[in-house]
C-alpha positions in Angstrom: -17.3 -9.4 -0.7 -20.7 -10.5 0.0 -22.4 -7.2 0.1 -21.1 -6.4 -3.6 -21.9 -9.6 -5.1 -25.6 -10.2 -3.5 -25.6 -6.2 -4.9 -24.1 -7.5 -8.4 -26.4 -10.5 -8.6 -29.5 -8.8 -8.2 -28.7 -6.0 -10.5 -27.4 -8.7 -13.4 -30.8 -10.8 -12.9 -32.8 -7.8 -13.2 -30.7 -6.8 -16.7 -31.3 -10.5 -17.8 -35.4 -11.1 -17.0 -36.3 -8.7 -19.9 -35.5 -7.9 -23.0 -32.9 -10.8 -23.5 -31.4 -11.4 -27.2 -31.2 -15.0 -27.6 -27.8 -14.3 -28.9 -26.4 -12.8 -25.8 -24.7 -14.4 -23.0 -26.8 -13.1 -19.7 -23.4 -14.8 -17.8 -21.4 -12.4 -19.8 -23.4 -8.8 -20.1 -21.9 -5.9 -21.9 -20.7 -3.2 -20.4 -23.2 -0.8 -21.6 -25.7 -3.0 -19.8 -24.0 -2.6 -16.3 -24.8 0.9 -14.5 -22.0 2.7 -12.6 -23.8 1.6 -9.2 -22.6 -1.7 -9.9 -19.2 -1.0 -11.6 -18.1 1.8 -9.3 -17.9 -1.0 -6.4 -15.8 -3.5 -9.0 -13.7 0.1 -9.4 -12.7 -0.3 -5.6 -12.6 -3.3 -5.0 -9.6 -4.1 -8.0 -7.8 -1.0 -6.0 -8.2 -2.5 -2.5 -7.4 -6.1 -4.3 -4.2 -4.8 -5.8 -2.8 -3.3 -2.0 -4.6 -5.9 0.3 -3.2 -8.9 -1.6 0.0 -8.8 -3.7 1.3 -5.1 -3.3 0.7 -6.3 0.8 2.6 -9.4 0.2 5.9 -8.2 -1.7 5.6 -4.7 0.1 5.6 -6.5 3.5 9.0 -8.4 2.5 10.5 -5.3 0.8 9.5 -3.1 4.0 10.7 -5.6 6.4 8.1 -6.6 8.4 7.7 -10.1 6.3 10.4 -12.9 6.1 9.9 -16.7 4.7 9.0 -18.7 7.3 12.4 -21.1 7.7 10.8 -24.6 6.9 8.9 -22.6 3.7 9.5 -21.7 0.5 7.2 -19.9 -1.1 8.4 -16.2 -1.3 12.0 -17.8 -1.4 12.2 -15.5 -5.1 11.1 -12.1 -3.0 12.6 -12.8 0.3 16.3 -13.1 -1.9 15.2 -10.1 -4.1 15.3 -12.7 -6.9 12.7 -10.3 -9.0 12.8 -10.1 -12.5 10.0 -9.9 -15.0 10.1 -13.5 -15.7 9.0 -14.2 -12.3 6.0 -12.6 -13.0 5.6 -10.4 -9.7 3.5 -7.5 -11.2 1.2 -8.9 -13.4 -1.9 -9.6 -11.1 -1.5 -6.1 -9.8 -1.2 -4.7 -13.6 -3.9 -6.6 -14.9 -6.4 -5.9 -11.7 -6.1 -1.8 -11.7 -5.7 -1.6 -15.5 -8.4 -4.4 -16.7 -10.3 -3.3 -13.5 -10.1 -0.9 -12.1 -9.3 1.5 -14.4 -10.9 0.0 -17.2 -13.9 0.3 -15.0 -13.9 4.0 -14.1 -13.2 5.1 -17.4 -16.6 3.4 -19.0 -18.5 5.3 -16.4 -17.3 8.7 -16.7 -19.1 8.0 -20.4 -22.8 6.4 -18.4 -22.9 9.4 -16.4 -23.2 13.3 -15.5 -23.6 13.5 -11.5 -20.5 15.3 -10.9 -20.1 14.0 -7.3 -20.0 10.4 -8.7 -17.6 11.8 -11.6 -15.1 13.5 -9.0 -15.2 9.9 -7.2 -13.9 8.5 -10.0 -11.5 10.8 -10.3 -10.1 10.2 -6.6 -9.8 6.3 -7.6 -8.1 7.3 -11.0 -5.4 9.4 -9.1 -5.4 6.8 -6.2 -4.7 4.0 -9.0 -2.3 5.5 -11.2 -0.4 6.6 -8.2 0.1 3.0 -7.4 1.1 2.2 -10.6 3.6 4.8 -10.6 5.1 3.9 -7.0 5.9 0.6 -8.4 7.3 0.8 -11.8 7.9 4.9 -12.2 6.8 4.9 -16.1 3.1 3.6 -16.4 0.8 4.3 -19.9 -1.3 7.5 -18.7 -2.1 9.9 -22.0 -2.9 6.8 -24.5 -4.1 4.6 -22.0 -7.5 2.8 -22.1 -8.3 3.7 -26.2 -9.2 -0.3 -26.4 -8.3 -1.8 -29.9 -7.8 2.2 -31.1 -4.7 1.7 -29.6 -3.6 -1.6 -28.4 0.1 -0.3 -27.7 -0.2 2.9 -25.4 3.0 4.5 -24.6 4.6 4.8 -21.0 4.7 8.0 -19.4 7.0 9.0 -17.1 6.1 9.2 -13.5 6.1 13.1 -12.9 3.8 13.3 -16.4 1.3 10.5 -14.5 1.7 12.5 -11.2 0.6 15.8 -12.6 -1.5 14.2 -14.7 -3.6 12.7 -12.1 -3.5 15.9 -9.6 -4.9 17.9 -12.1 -7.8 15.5 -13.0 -9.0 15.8 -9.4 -8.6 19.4 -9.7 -11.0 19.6 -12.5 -13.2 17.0 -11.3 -13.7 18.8 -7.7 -13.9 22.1 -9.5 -17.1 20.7 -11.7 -18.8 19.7 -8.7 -22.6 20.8 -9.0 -24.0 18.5 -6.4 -23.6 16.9 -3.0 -25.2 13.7 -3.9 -23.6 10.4 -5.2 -26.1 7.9 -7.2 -23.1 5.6 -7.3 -23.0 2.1 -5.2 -20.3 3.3 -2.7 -19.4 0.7 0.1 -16.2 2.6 0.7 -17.2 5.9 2.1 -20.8 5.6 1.8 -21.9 8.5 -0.6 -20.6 11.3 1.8 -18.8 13.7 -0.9 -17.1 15.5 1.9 -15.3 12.1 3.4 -14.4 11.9 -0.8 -13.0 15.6 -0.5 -10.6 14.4 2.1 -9.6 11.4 0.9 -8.8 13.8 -2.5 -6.7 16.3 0.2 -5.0 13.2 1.7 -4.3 11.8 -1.7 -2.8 15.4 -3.1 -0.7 15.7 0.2 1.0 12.0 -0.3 1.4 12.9 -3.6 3.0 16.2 -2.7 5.8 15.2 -0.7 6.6 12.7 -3.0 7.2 15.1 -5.8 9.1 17.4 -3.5 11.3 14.8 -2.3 11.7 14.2 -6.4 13.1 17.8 -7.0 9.6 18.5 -8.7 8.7 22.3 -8.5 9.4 22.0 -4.7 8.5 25.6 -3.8 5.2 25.2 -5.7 3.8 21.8 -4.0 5.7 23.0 -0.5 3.3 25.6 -0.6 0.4 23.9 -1.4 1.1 20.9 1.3 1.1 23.9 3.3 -1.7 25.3 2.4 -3.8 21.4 2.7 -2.6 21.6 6.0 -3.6 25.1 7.2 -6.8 24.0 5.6 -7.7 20.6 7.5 -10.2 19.2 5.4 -8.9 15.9 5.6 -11.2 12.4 6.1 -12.7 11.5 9.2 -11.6 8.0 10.3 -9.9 5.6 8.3 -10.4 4.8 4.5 -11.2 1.3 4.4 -12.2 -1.2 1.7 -14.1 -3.0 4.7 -16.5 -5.6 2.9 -14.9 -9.0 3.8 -16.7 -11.9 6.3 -14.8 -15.0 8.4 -16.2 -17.2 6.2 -14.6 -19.3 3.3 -15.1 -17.6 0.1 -15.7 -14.2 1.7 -11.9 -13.9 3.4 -9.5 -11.2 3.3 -7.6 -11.8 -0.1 -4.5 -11.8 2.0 -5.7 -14.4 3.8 -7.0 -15.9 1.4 -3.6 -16.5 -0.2 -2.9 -18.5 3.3 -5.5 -20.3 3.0 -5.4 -21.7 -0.2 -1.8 -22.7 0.4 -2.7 -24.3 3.6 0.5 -23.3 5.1 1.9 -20.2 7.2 5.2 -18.8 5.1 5.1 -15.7 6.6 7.2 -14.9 9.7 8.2 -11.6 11.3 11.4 -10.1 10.2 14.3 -9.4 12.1 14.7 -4.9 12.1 10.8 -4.9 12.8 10.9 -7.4 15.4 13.7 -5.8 17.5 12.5 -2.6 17.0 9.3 -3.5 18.7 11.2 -5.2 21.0 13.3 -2.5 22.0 11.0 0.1 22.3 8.8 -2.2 24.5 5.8 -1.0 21.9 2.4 -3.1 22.7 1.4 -3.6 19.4 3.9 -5.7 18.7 1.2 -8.7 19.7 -1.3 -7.3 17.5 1.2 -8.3 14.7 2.9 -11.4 15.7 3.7 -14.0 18.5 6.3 -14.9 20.7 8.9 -17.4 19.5 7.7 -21.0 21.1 11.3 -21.9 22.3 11.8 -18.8 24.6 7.9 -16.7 24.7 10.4 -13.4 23.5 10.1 -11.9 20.2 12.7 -12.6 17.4 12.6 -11.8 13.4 14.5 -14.3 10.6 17.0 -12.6 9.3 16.2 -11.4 5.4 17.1 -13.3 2.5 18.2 -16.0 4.7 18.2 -19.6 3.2 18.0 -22.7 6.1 21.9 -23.7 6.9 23.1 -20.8 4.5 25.0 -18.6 7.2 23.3 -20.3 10.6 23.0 -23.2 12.1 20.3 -25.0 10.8 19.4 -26.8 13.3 17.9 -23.2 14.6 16.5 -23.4 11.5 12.7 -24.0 12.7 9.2 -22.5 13.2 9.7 -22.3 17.0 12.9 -20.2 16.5 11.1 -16.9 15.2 7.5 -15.1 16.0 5.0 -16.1 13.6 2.2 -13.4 11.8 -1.0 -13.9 13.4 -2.9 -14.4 10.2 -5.7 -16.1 12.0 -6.6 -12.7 13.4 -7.0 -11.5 9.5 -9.5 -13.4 8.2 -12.1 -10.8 7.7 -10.0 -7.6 7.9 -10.1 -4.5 5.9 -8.0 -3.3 3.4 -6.6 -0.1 4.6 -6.1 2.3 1.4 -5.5 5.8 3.9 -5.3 5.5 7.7 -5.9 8.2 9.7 -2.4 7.4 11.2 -0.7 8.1 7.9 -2.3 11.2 7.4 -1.2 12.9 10.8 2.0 11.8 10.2 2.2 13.7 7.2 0.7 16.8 8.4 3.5 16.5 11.4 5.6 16.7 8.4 4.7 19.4 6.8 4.5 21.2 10.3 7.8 20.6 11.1 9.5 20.9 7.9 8.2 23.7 6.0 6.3 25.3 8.7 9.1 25.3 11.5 6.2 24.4 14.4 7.9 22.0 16.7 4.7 22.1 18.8 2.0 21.5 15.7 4.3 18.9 14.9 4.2 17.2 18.0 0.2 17.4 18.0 0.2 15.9 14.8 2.8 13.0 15.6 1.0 12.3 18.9 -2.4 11.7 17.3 -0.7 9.8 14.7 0.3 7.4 17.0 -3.0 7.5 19.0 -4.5 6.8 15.6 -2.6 3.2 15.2 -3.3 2.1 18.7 -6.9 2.6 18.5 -7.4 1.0 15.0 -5.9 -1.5 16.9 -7.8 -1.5 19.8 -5.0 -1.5 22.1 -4.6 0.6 24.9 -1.0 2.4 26.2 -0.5 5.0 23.8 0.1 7.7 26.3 2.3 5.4 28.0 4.2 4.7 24.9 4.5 8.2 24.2 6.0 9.3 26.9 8.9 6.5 26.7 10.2 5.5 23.9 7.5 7.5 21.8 8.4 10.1 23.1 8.5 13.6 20.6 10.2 16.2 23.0 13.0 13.6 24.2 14.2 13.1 20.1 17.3 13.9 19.4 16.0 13.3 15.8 12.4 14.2 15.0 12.1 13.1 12.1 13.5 10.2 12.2 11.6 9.0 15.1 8.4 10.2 12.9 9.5 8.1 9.9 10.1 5.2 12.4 6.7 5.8 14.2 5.1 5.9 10.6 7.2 2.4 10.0 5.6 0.8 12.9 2.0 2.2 12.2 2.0 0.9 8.5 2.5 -3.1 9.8 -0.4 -5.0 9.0 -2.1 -2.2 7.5 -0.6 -0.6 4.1 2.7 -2.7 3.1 2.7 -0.6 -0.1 2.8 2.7 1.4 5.2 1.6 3.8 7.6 0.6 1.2 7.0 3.7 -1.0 7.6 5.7 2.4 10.9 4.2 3.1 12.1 4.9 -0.5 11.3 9.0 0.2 12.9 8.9 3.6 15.6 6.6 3.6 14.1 5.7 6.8 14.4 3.3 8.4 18.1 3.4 7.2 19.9 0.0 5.6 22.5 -1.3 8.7 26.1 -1.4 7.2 26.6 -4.2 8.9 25.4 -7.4 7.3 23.1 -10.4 8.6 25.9 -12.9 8.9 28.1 -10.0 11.0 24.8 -9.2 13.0 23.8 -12.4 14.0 27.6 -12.6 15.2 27.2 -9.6 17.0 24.0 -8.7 18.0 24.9 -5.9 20.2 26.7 -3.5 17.2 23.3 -3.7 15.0 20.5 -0.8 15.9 17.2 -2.6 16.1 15.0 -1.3 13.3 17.3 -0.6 10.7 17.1 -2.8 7.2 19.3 -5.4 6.5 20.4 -6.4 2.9 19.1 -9.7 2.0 21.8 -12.4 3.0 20.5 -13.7 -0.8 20.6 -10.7 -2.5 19.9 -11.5 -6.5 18.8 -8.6 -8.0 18.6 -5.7 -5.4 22.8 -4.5 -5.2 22.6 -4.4 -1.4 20.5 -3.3 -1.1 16.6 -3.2 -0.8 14.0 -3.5 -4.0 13.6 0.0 -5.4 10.9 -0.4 -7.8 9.5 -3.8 -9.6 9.9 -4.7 -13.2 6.8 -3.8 -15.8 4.5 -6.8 -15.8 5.2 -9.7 -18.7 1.7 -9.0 -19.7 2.6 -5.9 -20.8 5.5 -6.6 -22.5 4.0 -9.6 -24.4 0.8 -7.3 -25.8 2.5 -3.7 -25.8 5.3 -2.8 -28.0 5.7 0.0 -26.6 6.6 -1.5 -23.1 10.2 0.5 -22.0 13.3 -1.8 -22.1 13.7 -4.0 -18.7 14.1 -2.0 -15.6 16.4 -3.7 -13.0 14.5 -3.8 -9.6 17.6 -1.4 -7.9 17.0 1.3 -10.1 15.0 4.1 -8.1 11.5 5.4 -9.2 11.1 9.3 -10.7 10.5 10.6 -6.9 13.2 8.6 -5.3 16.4 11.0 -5.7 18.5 10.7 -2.6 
């Protein structure tokens, strides 16, 4: 963060050496006093805060690649799907792109008229409010933002958000006049055309989402297709990349370690194997071998110590920890170039019937991850257990490729991702029968929490509205239970 604030702090003492009211606070500035170059960077930043820290932390248990470290306790609540709104679990996210981000990007579409910088803030509305919607469905859109003209905003219902948001960028990349930003832009450094396709890649994961929803499915089919035949995508990946190895300037996820002073995070079970199984290398970019034997091994979810196991195996050296160490300064990955190939190998294979576009796409999606990575054997990989032409089932070995490229990157995409696909697929057997018998489980799929609170068997399906909201709004919708699906999840 130390680029934005030295950026912030110079622009606030500037506003605060002249013309000072004696009656102002120059700690507290108004907003009409801050210009968007400084705001637009706050904008981002509450967007990359909301996936990098929380939406990566519950996302990471409720996609499987996360469990509670045995001899911790504190995601005992997510681990055991034990999720209502009185524990609170959507209320930092809520308050950071509504307060924030949001809150942010609306004041400046009123400070300014450069139509590049006002169709940037129209990428980061759609990219918010499709965040908001891919956790709680139903999300104040229309009334949203009025301030004390209306304190109680309704909820609108995912599709109306969805739409809503599409045809903002629509508008916004329609008004474009110019090619220059005036905006502060860390994130894809003024270049309009990298903000063009990050708008395509948006509109495309928002497309298969709504045609996986039974929403006009001919209509965004064809215009999926159409982004696709087009290829104006992003170059690289879109990264909130701004954070330093020094105390104060982490990674907020690692930040969260490191107030805490303690690792609670440990690799699940179905990713662990799966790694495992298919001999993939970057399964040591993620996590480390189990101490007692150097092989890789996952905790069970939703298992409590001595619940179903022995719990004398019950210990630190009897699972592969996350490398957090590695993550101190890392970036927060908002659109990889790996998830964008894997959904135009998506698209190719079905709507456009093109096995072999499809297999193009896949292949660089997967050459993507590794070199983000920086590790090598992707050709390798690809012609073993990656291996396109050798899949009896395409798409799911795309969905499960997509799985694996999300770990450590985007935990709230991955999540979102399994919900459309049903992929990877929840095991019928339980943990207590698969750690029985090993051999009948299929390593990857997901695996009901042994403590199952809340979720029905089965995995979280959205999270409940935030207590914030439901303490200030009246108009907040009765409780949602976390196993009741989101608008686009229909299958």
């Amino acid at each position: 963060m130390k680029k934005i604030l030295y950026s912030a702090i110079a622009g606030l003492l500037a506003l605060s050496s002249c013309n000072l009211d004696i009656n102002d606070n120059p700690n507290y500035p108004s907003s009409g006093d801050i210009t968007p170059a400084l705001q637009f960077p706050a904008a981002v930043n509450s967007v990359a805060d909301a996936v990098g820290s929380q939406m990566f932390i519950y996302g990471g248990f409720f996609s499987q690649y996360f469990e509670q470290m045995p001899e911790a306790n504190q995601y005992n609540d997510i681990a055991e799907l034990n999720i209502d709104e009185s524990k609170d679990l959507f209320t930092r996210v809520y308050r950071s792109l509504y307060a924030g981000a949001l809150q942010d990007l609306h004041e400046i579409k009123g400070k300014t008229n450069n139509t590049a910088d006002l169709f940037a803030v129209a990428v980061m509305r759609a990219q918010a409010f499709q965040l908001l919607v891919d956790n709680t469905s139903e999300t104040p859109y229309t009334e949203a933002l009025q301030g004390s003209a209306n304190a109680n905003p309704a909820y609108d219902d995912g599709k109306t958000v969805y739409e809503g948001v599409l045809k903002e960028l629509d508008e916004a990349e329609a008004a474009l006049k110019t090619s220059t930003m005036e905006m502060t832009d860390p994130l894809l450094q003024k270049d309009v055309d990298q903000w063009k396709g990050y708008a395509n890649a948006l509109r495309l994961r928002m497309y298969m989402r709504l045609i996986d929803g039974g929403v006009n499915a001919a209509e965004y089919t064809a215009k999926a297709k159409a982004l696709v035949a087009a290829d104006k995508f992003f170059k690289g990946d879109v990264k909130w990349d701004v954070y330093s190895p020094v105390e104060g300037q982490f990674n907020p996820w690692y930040d969260t370690k490191f107030a805490l002073n303690t690792n609670n995070f440990c690799a699940a079970y179905p990713i662990a194997s799966y790694m495992s199984e298919t001999d993939d290398p970057r399964i040591a970019y993620s996590m480390s071998p189990r101490a007692s034997d150097n092989t890789w091994a996952g905790q069970f979810p939703g298992a409590k110590q001595g619940n179903i196991y022995d719990p004398s195996s019950h210990k630190n050296n009897s699972v592969s920890a996350i490398n957090v160490e590695s993550f101190k300064d890392a970036p927060i990955y908002l659109f990889t170039q790996s998830e964008l190939k894997f959904l135009v190998a998506e698209v190719e294979y079905r709507f456009n019937n093109n096995s072999t576009a499809a297999k193009d796409a896949y292949e660089e999606a997967v050459k993507a991850d590794f070199n983000s990575r920086d590790i090598a054997g992707a050709e390798e990989f690809l012609a073993a257990a990656g291996n396109w032409d050798a899949a009896p089932q395409k798409l799911e070995l795309l969905y499960m490729q997509k799985w694996v490229a999300f770990l450590m990157r985007n935990h709230m995409e991955a999540w979102s991702e399994i919900r459309r696909t049903d992929v990877p697929k929840l095991s019928k057997f339980t943990a207590a029968e698969i750690n029985a018998s090993p051999a009948a489980y299929t390593p990857g799929e997901l695996i009901a929490p042994d403590v199952n609170y809340y979720g029905k068997g089965n995995i979280a399906m959205r999270v409940p509205y935030s207590s914030a909201s439901r303490s200030y709004n009246s108009n907040t919708p009765a409780a949602k239970m976390i196993s009741e699906k989101v608008f686009w999840d229909v299958k």
